[in-house]
MIGU-422735 format. One record per residue (C-alpha): x, y, z; residue in one letter; residue number from 1. Coordinates in steps of 0.25 Angstrom, whole numbers, padded with zeros to 4 digits. Example, Ala and Ser with C-alpha at 12.3 -4.5 7.8 and 13.67 -1.06 7.14 Angstrom:
+-------+-------+-------+-------+------+
!  east ! north !    up ! kolmi ! bake !
+-------+-------+-------+-------+------+
!  0049 ! -0018 !  0031 !     a !    1 !
!  0055 ! -0004 !  0029 !     s !    2 !
+-------+-------+-------+-------+------+
This chain:
+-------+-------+-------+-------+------+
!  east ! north !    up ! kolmi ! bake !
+-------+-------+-------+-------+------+
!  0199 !  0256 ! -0093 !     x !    1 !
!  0189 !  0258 ! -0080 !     x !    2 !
!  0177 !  0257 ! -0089 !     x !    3 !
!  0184 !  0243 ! -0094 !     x !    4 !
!  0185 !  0238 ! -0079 !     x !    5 !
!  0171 !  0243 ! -0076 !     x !    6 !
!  0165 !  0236 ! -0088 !     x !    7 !
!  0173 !  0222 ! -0087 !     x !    8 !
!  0168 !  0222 ! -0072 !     x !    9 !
!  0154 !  0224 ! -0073 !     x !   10 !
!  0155 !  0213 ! -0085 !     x !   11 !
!  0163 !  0204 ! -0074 !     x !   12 !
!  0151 !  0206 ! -0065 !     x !   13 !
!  0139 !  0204 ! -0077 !     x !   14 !
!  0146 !  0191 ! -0078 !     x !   15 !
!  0147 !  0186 ! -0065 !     x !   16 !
!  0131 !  0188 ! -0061 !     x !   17 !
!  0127 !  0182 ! -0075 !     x !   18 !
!  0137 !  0170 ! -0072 !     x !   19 !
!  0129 !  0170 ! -0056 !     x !   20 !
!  0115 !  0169 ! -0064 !     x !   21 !
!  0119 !  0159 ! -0074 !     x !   22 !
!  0126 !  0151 ! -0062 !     x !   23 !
!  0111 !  0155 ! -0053 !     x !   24 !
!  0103 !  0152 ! -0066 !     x !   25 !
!  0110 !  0137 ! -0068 !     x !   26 !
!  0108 !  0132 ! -0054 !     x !   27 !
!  0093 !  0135 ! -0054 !     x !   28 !
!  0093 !  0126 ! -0067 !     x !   29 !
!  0100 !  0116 ! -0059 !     x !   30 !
!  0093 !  0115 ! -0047 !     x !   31 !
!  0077 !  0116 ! -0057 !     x !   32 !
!  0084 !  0104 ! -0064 !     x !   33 !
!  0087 !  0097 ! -0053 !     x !   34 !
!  0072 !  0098 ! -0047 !     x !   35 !
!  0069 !  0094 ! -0059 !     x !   36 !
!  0076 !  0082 ! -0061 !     x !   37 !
!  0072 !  0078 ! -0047 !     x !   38 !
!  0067 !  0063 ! -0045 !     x !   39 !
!  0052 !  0059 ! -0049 !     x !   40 !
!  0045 !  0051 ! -0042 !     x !   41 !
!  0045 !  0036 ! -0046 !     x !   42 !
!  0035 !  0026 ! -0042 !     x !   43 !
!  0038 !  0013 ! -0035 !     x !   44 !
!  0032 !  0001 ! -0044 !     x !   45 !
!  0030 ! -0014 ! -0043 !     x !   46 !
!  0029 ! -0011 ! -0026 !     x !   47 !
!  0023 ! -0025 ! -0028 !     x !   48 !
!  0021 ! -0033 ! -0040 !     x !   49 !
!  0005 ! -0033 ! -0042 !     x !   50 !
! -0005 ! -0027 ! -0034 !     x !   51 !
! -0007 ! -0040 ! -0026 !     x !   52 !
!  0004 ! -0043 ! -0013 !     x !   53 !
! -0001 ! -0058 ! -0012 !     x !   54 !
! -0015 ! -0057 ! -0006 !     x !   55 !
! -0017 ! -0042 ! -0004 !     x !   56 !
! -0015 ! -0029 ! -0013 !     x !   57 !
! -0003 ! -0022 ! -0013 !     x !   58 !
!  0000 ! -0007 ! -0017 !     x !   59 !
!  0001 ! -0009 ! -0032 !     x !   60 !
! -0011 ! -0007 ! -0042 !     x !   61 !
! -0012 ! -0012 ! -0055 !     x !   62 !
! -0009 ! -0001 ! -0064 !     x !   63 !
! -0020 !  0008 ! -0073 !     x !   64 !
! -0027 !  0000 ! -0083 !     x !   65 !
! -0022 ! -0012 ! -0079 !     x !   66 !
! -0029 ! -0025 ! -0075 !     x !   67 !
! -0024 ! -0035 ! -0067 !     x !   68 !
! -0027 ! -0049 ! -0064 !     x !   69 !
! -0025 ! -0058 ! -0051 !     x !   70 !
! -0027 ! -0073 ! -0049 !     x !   71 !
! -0025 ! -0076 ! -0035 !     x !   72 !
! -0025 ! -0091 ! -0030 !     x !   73 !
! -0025 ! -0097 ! -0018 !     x !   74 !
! -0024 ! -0113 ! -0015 !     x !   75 !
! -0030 ! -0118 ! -0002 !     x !   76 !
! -0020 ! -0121 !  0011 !     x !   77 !
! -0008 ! -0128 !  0011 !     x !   78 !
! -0011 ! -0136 !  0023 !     x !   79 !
! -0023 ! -0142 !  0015 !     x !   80 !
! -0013 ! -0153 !  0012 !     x !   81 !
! -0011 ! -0163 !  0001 !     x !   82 !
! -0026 ! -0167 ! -0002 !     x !   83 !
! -0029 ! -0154 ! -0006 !     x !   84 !
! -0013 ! -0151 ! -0013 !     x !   85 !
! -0011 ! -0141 ! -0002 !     x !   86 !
! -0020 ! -0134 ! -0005 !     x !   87 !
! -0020 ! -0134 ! -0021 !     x !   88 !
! -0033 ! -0141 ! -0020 !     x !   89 !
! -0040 ! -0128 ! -0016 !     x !   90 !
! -0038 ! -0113 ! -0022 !     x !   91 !
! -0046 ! -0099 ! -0022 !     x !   92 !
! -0044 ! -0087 ! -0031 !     x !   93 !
! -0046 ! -0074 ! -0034 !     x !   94 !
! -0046 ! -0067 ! -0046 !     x !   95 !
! -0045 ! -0052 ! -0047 !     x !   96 !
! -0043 ! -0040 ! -0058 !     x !   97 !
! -0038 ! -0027 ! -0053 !     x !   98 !
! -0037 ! -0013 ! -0062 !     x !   99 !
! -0028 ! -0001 ! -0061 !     x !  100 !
! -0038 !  0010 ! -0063 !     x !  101 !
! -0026 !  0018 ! -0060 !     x !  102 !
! -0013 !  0015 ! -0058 !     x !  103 !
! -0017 !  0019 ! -0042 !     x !  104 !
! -0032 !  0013 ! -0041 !     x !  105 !
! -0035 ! -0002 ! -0045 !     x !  106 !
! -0048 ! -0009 ! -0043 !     x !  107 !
! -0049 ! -0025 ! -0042 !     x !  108 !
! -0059 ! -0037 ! -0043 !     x !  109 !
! -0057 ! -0049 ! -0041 !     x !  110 !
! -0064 ! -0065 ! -0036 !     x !  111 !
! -0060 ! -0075 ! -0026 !     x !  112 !
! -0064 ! -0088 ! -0025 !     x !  113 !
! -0061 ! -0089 ! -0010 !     x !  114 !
! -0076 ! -0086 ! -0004 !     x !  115 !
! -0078 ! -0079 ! -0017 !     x !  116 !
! -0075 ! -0065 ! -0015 !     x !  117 !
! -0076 ! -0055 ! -0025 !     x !  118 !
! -0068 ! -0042 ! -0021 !     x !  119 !
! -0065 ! -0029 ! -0028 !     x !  120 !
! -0056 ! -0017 ! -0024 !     x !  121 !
! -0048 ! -0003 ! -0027 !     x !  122 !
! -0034 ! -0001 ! -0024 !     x !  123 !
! -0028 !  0013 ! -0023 !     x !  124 !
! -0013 !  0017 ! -0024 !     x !  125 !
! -0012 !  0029 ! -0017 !     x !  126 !
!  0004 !  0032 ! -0014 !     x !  127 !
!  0014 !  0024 ! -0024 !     x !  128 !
!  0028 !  0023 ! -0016 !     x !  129 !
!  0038 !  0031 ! -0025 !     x !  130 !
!  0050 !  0040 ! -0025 !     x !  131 !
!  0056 !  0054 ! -0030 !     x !  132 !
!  0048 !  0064 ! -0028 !     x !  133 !
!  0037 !  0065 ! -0017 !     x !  134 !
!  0042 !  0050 ! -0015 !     x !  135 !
!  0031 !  0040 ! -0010 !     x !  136 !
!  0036 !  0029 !  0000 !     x !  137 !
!  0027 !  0019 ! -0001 !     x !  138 !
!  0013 !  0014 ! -0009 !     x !  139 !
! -0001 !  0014 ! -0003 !     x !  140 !
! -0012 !  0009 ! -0008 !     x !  141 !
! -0026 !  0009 ! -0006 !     x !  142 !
! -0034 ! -0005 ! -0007 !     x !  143 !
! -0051 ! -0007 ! -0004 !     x !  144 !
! -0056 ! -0020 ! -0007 !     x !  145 !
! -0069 ! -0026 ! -0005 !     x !  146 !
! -0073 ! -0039 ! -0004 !     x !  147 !
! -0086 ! -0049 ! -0008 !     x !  148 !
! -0088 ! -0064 ! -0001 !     x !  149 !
! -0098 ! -0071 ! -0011 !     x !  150 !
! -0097 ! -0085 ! -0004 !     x !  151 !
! -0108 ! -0083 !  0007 !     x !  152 !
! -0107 ! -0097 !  0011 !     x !  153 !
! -0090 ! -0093 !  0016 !     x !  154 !
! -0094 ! -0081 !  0021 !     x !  155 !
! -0104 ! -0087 !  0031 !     x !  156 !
! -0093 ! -0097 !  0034 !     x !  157 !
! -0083 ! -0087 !  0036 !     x !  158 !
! -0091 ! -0077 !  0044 !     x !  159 !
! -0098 ! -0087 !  0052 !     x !  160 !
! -0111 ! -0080 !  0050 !     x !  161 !
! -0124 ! -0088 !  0047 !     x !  162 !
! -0132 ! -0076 !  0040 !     x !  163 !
! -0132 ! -0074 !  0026 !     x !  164 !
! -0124 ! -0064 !  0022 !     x !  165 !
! -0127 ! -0053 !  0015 !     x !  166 !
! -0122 ! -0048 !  0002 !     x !  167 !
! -0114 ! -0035 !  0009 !     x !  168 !
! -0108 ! -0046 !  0020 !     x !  169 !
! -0099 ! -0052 !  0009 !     x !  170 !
! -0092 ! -0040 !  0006 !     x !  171 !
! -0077 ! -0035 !  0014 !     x !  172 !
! -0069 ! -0023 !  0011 !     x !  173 !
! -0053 ! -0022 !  0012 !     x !  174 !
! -0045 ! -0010 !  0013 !     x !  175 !
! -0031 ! -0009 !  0012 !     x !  176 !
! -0019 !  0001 !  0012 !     x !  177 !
! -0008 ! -0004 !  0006 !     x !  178 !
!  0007 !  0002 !  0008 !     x !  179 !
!  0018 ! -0001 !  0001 !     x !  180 !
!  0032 !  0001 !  0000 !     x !  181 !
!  0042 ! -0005 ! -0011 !     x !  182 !
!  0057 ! -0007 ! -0004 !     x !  183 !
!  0067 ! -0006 ! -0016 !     x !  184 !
!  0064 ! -0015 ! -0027 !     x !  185 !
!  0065 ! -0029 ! -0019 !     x !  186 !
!  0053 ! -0024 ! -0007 !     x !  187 !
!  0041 ! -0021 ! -0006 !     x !  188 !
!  0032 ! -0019 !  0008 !     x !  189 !
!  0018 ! -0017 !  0009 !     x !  190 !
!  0007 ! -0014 !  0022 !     x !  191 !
! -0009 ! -0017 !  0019 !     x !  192 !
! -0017 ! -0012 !  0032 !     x !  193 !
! -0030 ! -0017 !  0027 !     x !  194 !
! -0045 ! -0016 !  0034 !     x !  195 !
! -0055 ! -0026 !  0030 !     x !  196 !
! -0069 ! -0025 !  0033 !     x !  197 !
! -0079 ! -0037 !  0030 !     x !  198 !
! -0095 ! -0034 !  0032 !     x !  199 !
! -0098 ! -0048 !  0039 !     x !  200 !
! -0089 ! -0053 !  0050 !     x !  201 !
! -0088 ! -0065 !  0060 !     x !  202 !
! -0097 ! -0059 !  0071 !     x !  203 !
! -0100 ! -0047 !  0079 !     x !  204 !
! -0085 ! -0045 !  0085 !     x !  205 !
! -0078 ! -0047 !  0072 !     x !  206 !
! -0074 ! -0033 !  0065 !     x !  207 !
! -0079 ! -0030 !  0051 !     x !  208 !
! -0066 ! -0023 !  0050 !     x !  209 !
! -0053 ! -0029 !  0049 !     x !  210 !
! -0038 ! -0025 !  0049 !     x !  211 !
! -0026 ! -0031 !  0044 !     x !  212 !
! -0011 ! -0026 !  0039 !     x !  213 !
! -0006 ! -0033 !  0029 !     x !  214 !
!  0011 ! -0031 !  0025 !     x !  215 !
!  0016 ! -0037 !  0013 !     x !  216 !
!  0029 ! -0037 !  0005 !     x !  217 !
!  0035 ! -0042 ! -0007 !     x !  218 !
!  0050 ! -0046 ! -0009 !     x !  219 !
!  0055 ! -0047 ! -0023 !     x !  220 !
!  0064 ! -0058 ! -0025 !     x !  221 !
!  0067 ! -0055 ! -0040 !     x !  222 !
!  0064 ! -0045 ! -0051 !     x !  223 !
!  0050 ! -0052 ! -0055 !     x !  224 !
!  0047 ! -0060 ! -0040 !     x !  225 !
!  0043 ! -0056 ! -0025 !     x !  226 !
!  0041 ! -0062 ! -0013 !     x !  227 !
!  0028 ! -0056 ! -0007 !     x !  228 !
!  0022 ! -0056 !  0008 !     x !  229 !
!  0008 ! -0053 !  0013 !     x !  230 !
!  0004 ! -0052 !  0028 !     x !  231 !
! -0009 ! -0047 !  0033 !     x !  232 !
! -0011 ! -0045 !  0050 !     x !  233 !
! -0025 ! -0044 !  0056 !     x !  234 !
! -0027 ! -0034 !  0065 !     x !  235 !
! -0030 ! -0041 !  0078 !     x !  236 !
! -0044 ! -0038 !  0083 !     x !  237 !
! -0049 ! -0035 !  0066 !     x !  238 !
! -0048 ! -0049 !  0061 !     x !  239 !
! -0058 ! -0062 !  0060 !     x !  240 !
! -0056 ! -0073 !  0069 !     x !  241 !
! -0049 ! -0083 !  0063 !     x !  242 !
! -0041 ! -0077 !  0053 !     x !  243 !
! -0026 ! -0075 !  0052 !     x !  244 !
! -0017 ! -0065 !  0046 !     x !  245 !
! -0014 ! -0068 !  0032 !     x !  246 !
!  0002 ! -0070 !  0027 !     x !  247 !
!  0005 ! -0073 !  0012 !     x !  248 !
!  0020 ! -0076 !  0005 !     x !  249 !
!  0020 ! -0075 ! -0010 !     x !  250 !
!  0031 ! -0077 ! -0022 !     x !  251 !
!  0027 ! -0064 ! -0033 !     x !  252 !
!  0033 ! -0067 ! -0048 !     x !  253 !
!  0030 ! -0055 ! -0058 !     x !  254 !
!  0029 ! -0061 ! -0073 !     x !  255 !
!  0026 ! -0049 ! -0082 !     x !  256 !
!  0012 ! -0046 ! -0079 !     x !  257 !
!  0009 ! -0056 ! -0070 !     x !  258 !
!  0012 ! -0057 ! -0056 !     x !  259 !
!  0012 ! -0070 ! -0050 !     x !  260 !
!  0013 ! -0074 ! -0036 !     x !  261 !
!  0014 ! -0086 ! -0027 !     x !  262 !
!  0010 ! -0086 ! -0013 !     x !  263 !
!  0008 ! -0091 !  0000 !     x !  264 !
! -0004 ! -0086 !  0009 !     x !  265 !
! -0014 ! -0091 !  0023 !     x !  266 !
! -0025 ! -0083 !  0015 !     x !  267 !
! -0036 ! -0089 !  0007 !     x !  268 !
! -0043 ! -0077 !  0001 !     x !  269 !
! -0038 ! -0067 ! -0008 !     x !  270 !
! -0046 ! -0053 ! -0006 !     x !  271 !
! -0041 ! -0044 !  0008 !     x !  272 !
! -0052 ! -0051 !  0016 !     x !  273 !
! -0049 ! -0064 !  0015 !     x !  274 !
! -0034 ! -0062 !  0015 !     x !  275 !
! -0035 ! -0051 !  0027 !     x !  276 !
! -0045 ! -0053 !  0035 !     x !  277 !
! -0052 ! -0069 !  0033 !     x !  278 !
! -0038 ! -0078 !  0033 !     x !  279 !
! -0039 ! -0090 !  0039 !     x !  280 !
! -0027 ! -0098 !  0036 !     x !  281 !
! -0015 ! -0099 !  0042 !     x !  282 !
!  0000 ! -0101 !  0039 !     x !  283 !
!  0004 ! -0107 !  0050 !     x !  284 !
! -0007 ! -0119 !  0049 !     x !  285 !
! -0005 ! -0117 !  0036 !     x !  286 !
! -0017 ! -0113 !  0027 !     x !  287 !
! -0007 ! -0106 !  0017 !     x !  288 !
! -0012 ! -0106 !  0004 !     x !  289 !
! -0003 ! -0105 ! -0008 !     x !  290 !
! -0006 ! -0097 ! -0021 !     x !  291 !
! -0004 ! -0088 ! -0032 !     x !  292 !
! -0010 ! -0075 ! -0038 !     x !  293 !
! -0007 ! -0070 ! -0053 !     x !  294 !
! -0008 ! -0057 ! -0057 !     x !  295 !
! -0009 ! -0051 ! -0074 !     x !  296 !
! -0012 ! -0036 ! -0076 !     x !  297 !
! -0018 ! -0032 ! -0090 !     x !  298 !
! -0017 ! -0020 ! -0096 !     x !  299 !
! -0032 ! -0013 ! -0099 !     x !  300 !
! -0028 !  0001 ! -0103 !     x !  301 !
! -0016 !  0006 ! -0110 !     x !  302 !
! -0007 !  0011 ! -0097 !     x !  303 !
! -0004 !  0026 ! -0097 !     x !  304 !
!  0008 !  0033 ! -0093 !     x !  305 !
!  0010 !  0029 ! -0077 !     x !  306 !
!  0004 !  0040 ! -0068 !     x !  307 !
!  0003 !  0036 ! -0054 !     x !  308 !
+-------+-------+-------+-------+------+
């Protein structure tokens, strides 16, 4: 009878420590399948429709393998009065193609009939706003442009110079970082401190080198349409004489793949120089221009799974 206690006890206490390392055994599995089940991180998308605010770039690139199309036009100012339809009468353009190399790096072309101005550039998106793990809270990207004036004749004008210029004074350079920030679905904010640096300027006390910040926003209205906002400030003391700061108003609709917009601006030209740094107009005497730009992407290479 004491061997049976014996026995039956140390069977009591066999099961108890292999209950213990079951019970030790299932809350490890727990807690490696909670880690693993932890959130991934998801990439914000659409921050803006297209890769265009109104005037300037916004943190969005066009996706690898993709070719994108921009029409941009601009009719002459509303205070130009009936005889010339408020400004119907009159109208520049540019035309441009810009190319996901990646879905981070685009490069761009593209030709403006204002002062005819070719001009070229390569955008880098180097933080994408996301969330879950190691969560990004906003988007920058990385914009340089440059620039070329083929219309001598304005550039004299405009400069005030009576030289010939030389092939290497009709060139400018733009550089941009664009931040951004998508607020819920509905909002979308966006700051552009920009640098632009011309090779010719007015005269020996003008800077070669000049600064702006830019802010811009863009309020969906409805599923498929926005309204945007685009505002660029000179710094004082690093602008031409004569120019003012440059505030555009648009209406965005979104049509498969196009996106169509409607707009409002005191600008003229359509590249970072003549938007930024070389406006003349002003809203308040009002040489506002109204216009429209159209965007298409095309697909040149089959797309491949989405790696950002």
């Amino acid at each position: 009878m004491k061997n049976s206690l014996i026995i039956i006890t140390a069977l009591s206490i066999c099961s108890c420590m292999r209950v213990s390392a079951q019970n030790v055994n299932l809350d490890s599995l727990l807690d490696a399948s909670t880690k693993k089940e932890s959130p991934k991180k998801q990439y914000t998308d659409a921050t803006f429709a297209g890769t265009r605010l109104i005037d300037g770039h916004t943190v969005e690139t066009t996706q690898a393998g993709v070719l994108s199309l921009l029409v941009s036009h601009r009719f002459g100012k509303v205070n130009d009065g009936f005889y010339n339809m408020f400004g119907l009468d009159a109208a520049s353009m540019r035309i441009g193609l810009d190319y996901g190399i990646t879905n981070r790096l685009n490069v761009g072309f593209g030709r403006s009939t204002f002062e005819k101005q070719y001009d070229g550039f390569l955008k880098y998106r180097l933080l994408w706003q996301s969330q879950g793990e190691h969560a990004m809270p906003l988007s920058l990207s990385l914009l340089s442009s440059v620039m070329y004036e083929t219309d001598t004749t304005a550039l004299k004008s405009e400069k005030q110079i009576s030289i010939h210029p030389r092939q290497t004074d009709k060139f400018s350079f733009a550089y941009q970082i664009l931040i951004a920030r998508k607020f819920g679905d509905a909002f979308s904010l966006q700051l552009m401190p920009t640098m632009i640096h011309e090779n010719i300027v007015y005269n020996a006390t003008s800077s070669n080198d000049l600064f702006a910040l830019g802010a811009g926003a863009r309020i969906k209205i409805t599923p498929r349409s926005s309204l945007n906002f685009e505002y660029y400030y000179q710094i004082p003391g690093y602008k031409l004489p004569g120019t003012y700061n440059t505030f555009s108003i648009g209406y965005e609709i979104e049509t498969g793949g196009h996106v169509f917009q409607l707009h409002f601006t005191n600008s003229t030209g359509m590249t970072e120089r003549t938007v930024i740094a070389e406006n003349y107009g002003q809203w308040g005497k009002g040489d506002i221009h109204f216009g429209f730009n159209i965007s298409r992407a095309f697909t040149v290479k089959k797309p491949k799974p989405v790696l950002y």
